[in-house]
C-alpha positions in Angstrom: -1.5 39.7 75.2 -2.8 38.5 72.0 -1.2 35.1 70.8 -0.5 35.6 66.8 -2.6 32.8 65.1 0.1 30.2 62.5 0.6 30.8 58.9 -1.6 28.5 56.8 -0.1 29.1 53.6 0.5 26.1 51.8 4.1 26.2 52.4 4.1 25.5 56.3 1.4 22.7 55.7 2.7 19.6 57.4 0.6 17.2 54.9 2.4 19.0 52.0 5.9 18.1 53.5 5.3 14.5 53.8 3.9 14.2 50.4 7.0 16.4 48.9 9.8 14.5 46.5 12.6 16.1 45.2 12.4 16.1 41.5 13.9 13.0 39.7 17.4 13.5 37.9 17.3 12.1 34.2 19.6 9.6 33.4 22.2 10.8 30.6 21.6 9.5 27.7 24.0 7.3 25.3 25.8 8.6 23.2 25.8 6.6 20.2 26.0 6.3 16.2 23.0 5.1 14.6 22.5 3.4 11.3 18.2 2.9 10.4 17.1 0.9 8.1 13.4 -0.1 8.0 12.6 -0.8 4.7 13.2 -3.9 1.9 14.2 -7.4 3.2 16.9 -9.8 4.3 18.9 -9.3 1.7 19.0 -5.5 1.7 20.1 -5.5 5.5 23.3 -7.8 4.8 24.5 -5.9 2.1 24.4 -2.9 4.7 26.8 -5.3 6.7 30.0 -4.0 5.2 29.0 -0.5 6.1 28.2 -1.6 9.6 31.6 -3.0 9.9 33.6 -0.2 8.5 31.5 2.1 10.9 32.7 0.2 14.3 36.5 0.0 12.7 36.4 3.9 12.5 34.4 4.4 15.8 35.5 1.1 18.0 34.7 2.7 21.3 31.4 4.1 20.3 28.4 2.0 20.4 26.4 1.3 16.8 22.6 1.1 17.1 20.9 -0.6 14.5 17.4 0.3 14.0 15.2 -1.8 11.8 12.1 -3.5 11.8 11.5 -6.7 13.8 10.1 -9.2 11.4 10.6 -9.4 7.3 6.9 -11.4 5.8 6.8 -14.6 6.7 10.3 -15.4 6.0 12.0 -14.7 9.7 13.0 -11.6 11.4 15.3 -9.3 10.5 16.9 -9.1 14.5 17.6 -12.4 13.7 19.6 -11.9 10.8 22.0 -9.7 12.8 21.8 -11.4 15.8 25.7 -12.2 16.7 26.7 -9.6 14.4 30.4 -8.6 16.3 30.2 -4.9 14.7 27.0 -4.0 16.2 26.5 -3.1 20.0 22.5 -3.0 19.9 19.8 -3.7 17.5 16.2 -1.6 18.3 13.3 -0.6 17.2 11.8 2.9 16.1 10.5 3.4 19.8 13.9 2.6 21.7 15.6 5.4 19.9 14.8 8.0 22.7 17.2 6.3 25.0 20.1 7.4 22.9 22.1 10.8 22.0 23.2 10.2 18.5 26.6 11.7 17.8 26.2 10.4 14.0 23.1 9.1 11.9 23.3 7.0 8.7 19.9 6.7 7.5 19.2 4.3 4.6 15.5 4.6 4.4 15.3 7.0 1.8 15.7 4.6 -0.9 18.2 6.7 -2.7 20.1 3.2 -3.9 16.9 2.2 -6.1 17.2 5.2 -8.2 21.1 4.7 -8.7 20.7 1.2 -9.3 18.6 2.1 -12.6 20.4 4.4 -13.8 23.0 3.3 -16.6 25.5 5.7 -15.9 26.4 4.6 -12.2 29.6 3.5 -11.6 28.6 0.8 -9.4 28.1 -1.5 -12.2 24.6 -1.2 -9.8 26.2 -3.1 -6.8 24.0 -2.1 -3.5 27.3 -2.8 -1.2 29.0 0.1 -3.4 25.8 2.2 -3.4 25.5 1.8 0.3 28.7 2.8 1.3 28.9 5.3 -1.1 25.5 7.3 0.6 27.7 6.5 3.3 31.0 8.3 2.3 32.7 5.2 3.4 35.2 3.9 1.8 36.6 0.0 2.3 38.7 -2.4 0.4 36.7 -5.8 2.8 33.4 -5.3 0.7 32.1 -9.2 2.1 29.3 -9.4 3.8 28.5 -10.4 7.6 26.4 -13.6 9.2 27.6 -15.3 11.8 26.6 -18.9 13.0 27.0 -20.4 16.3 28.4 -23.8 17.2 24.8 -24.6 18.6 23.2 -24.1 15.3 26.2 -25.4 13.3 25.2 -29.2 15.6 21.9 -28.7 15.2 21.8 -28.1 11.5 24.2 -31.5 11.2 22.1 -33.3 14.1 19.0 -32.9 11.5 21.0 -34.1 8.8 22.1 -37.7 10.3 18.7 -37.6 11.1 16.7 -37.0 7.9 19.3 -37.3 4.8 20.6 -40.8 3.3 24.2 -41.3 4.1 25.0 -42.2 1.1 23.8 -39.4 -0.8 25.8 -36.6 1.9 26.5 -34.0 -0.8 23.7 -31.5 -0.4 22.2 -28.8 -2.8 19.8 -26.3 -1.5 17.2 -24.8 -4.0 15.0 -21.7 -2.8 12.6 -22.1 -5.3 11.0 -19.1 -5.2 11.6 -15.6 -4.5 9.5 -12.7 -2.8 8.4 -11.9 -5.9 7.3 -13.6 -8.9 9.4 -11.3 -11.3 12.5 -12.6 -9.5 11.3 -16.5 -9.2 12.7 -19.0 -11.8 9.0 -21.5 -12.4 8.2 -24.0 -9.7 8.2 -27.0 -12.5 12.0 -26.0 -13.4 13.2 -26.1 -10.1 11.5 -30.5 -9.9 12.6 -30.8 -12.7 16.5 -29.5 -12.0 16.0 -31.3 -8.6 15.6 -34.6 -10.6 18.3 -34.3 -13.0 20.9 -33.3 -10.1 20.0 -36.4 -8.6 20.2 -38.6 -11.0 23.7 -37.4 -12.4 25.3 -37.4 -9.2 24.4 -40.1 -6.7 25.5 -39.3 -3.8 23.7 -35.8 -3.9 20.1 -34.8 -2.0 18.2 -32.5 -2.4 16.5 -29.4 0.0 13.8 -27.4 -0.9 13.8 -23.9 0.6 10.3 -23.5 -0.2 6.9 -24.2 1.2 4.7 -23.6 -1.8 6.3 -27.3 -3.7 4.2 -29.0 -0.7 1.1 -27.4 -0.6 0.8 -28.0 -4.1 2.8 -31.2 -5.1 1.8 -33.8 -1.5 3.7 -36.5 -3.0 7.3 -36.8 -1.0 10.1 -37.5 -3.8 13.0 -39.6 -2.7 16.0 -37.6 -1.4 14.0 -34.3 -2.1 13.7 -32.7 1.5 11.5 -29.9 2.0 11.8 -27.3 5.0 8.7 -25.6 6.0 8.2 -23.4 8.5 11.7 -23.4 10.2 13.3 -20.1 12.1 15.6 -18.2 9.7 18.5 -19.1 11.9 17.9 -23.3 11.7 17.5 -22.4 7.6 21.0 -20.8 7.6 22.3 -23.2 9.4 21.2 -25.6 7.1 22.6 -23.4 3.9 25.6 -23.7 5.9 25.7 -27.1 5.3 25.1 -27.3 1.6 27.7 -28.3 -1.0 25.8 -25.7 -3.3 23.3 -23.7 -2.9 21.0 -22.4 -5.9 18.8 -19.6 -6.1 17.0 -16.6 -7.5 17.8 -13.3 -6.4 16.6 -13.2 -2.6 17.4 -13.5 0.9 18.4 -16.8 0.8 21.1 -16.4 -1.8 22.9 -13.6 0.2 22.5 -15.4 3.4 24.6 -17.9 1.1 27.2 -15.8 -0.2 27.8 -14.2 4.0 28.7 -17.8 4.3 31.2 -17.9 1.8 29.3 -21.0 0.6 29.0 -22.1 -3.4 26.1 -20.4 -5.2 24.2 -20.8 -8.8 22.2 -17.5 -8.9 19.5 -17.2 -11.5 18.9 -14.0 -12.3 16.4 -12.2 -14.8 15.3 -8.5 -14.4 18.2 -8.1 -12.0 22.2 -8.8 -13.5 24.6 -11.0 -11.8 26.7 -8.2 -11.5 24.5 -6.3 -9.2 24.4 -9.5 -6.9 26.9 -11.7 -6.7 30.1 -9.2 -7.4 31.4 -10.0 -3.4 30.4 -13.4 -3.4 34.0 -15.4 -4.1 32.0 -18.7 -5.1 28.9 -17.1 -7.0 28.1 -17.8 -10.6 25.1 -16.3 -12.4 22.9 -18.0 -14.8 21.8 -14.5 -17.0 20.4 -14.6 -20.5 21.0 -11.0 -21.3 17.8 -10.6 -23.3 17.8 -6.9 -24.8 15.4 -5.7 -22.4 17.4 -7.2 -19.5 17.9 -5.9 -16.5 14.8 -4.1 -16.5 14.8 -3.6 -12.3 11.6 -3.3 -11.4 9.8 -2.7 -14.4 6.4 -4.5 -14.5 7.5 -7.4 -17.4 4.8 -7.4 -20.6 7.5 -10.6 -21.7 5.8 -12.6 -18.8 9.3 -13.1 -17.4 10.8 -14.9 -20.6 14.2 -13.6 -18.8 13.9 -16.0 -16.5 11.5 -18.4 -17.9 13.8 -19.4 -20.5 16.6 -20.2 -19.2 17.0 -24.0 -19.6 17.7 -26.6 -16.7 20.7 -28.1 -18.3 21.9 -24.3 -17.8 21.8 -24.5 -14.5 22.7 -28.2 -13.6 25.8 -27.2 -16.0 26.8 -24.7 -13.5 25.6 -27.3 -10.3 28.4 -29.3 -12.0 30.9 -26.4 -11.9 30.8 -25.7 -8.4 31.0 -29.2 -7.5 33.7 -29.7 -9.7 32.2 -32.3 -11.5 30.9 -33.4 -14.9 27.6 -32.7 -15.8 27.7 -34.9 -19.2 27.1 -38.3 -18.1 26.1 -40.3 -21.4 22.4 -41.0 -21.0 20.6 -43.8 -20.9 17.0 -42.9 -20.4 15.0 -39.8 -21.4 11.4 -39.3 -20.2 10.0 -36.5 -22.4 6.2 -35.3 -21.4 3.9 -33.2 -23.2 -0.3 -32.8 -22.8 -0.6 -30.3 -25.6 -3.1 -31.6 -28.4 -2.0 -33.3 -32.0 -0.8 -30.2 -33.5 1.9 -30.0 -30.7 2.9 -33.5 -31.0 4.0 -33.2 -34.4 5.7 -30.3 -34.2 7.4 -31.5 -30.9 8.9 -34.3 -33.1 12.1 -32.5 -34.3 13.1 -32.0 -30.9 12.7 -35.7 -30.3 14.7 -36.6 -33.1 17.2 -34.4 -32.4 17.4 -35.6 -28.5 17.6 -39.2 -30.5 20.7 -38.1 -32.3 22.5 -36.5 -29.3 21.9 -39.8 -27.3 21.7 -42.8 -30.0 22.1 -45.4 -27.2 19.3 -43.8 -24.8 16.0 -44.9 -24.6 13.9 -42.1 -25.4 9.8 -42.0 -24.0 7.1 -40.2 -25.0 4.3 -39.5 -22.4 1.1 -37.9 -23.2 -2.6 -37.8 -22.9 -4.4 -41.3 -24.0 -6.1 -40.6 -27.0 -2.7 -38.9 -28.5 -0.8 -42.1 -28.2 -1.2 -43.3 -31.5 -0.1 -39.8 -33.4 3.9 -40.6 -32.8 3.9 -44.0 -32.1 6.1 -46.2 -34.4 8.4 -43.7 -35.6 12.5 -45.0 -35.7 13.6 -42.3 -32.9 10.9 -42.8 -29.9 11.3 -46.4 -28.4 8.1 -46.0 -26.5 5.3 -43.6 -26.2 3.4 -44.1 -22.7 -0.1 -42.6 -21.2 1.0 -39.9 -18.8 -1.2 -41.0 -16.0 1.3 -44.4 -15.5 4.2 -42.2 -14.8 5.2 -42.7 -11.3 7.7 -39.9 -10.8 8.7 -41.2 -7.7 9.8 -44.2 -9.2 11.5 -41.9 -12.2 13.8 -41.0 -9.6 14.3 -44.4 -7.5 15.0 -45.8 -11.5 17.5 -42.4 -11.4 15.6 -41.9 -15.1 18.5 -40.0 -16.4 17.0 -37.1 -18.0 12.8 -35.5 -17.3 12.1 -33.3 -20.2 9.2 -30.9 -20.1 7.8 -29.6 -23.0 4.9 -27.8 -21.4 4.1 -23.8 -22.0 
């Protein structure tokens, strides 16, 4: 009898079997709310912070995911910024998203806050913490914003003062002189120039500089002037946590202060106080309210006069405020400087006289080029007119000169 040969069909191959694995279950994903935000800067993502925090009172047992982009510029990361943030379960990336099942999404990259912000009607009074929980249909009486510090950074931040500041100059006032953009920066010269007057009214103050630009361009290191270059965003906010005031132009810097709680002097320009500083319990704005201000983000033909022109008494006025102290000490030096030609000079010297007048018992000095010497020397209100090149500004502030005018355009 004829034996029946095997199947070969692939089935009953024995090489198949081996290599045969049962097909691999997915993993469920999380369920989750999301809120994205991958656009604008440090301080954009902590004035979201309220809405965060209202999102995880409503939903404590779902997780939040924040998406957002890792790094902001050169100025730190934005993971960073809401690192320790107790409302938020994860913060990822655009790519991590898959991993998740999204029972809710807040998206805030649609930059629908810009165009209420401009608009004069809004109710807002243009404030992005209203705007943002407004997109959000939120709605919160605890409007403050979230950063939080850990005890780590808190000693490290006061490890590298005993280190690096005089101890008997301990009050400290952070300046950020300059903003992310140049429409929002008060001018570098202002800022030396308020540095030097806060010191010398109020001895037992120093000075840091939030910005690196001030070394790059000006290598000479000014007594109790500290600048901080290059530092991780957390060590700076540890830092502003530190600061007996802390003043600055509308940027990421100045709401990392006001998360803090800490004392602020905002200068502001093409953007109003209002819009800023509204949730901020210890903020005051320095604002001219020119007729064309706020303009937002209008390119300026005014070359920034808003902010230009606002003078550094202004500000070391409201320094004095916050530290509850008066900024009217009687003087009794004044350093005025000006390299404009003759024509300038003379019509500079009404503002001399009139400095004279306010401050009959101060020594008032002139300092200019060489061969202008002559055109204002002798006359009854200037007690000495001085080549420009002899000033040395480090000792203008060792001397604590009591008052560095500038009368440069």
């Amino acid at each position: 009898m004829r034996r029946s040969s095997p199947i070969s069909g692939s089935f009953a191959s024995r090489s198949t079997l081996t290599k045969f694995k049962p097909k691999e279950i997915p993993k469920p994903k999380t369920r989750a709310i999301l809120l994205t935000r991958n656009t604008g800067g440090i301080g954009d993502i902590l004035m979201l912070t309220p809405v965060m925090r209202a999102i995880k009172e409503q939903n404590p047992k779902v997780p939040l995911i924040v998406c957002t982009t890792p790094s902001y510029g050169a100025r730190g990361t934005l993971f960073d910024i809401l690192k320790y943030n107790p409302y938020i379960d994860k913060i990822v990336t655009v790519e991590d998203l898959i991993n998740y099942e999204f029972q809710k999404v807040y998206d805030f990259n649609t930059q629908q806050e810009l165009a209420i912000e401009i608009d004069p009607n809004n109710p807002f009074q243009s404030h992005r913490v209203d705007i943002f929980l407004d997109l959000a249909k939120l709605s919160v009486k605890n409007k403050s914003t979230v950063y939080s510090i850990t005890s780590g950074e808190k000693e490290w931040a006061k490890g590298w003062i005993r280190k690096n500041v005089n101890s008997k100059k301990p009050h400290l006032i952070g300046i950020q002189v300059q903003a992310t953009t140049s429409k929002r920066s008060w001018g570098e010269e202002k800022n030396l120039l308020l540095a030097f007057k806060i010191l010398n009214t109020w001895s037992d103050t120093s000075v840091i500089f939030f910005y690196e630009g001030l070394v790059e361009r000006h290598p000479v290191v000014y007594p109790n002037i500290h600048y901080l270059i290059g530092l991780p965003i957390r060590w700076v906010a540890a830092l502003i946590n530190e600061c007996a005031v802390v003043v600055a132009p509308d940027s990421g810097l100045l709401h990392i202060a006001g998360a803090l709680d800490k004392k602020i002097v905002g200068i502001f320009g093409s953007t109003s106080p209002e819009s800023r500083l509204k949730y901020y319990r210890n903020a005051a704005g320095v604002y001219l309210n020119y007729p064309c201000s706020p303009c937002w983000y209008v390119a300026c033909k005014e070359q920034n006069k808003c902010l230009s022109d606002i003078p550094v008494d202004t500000v070391v006025d409201q320094v004095g405020k916050a530290l509850k102290r008066d900024s009217q000490k009687i003087k009794k030096n004044i350093l005025v400087y000006r390299m404009g030609g003759v024509g300038d000079l003379i019509m500079l010297s009404p503002s001399l006289r009139a400095l004279k007048k306010y401050n009959p018992k101060a020594k008032l000095t002139l300092a200019t080029k060489p061969e202008h010497i002559g055109v204002l020397k002798g006359l009854p209100y200037i007690d000495k007119v001085m080549d420009i090149q002899d000033i040395d500004f480090v000792q203008v502030v060792v001397n604590e000169q009591d008052s560095v005018c500038s009368f440069q355009d």
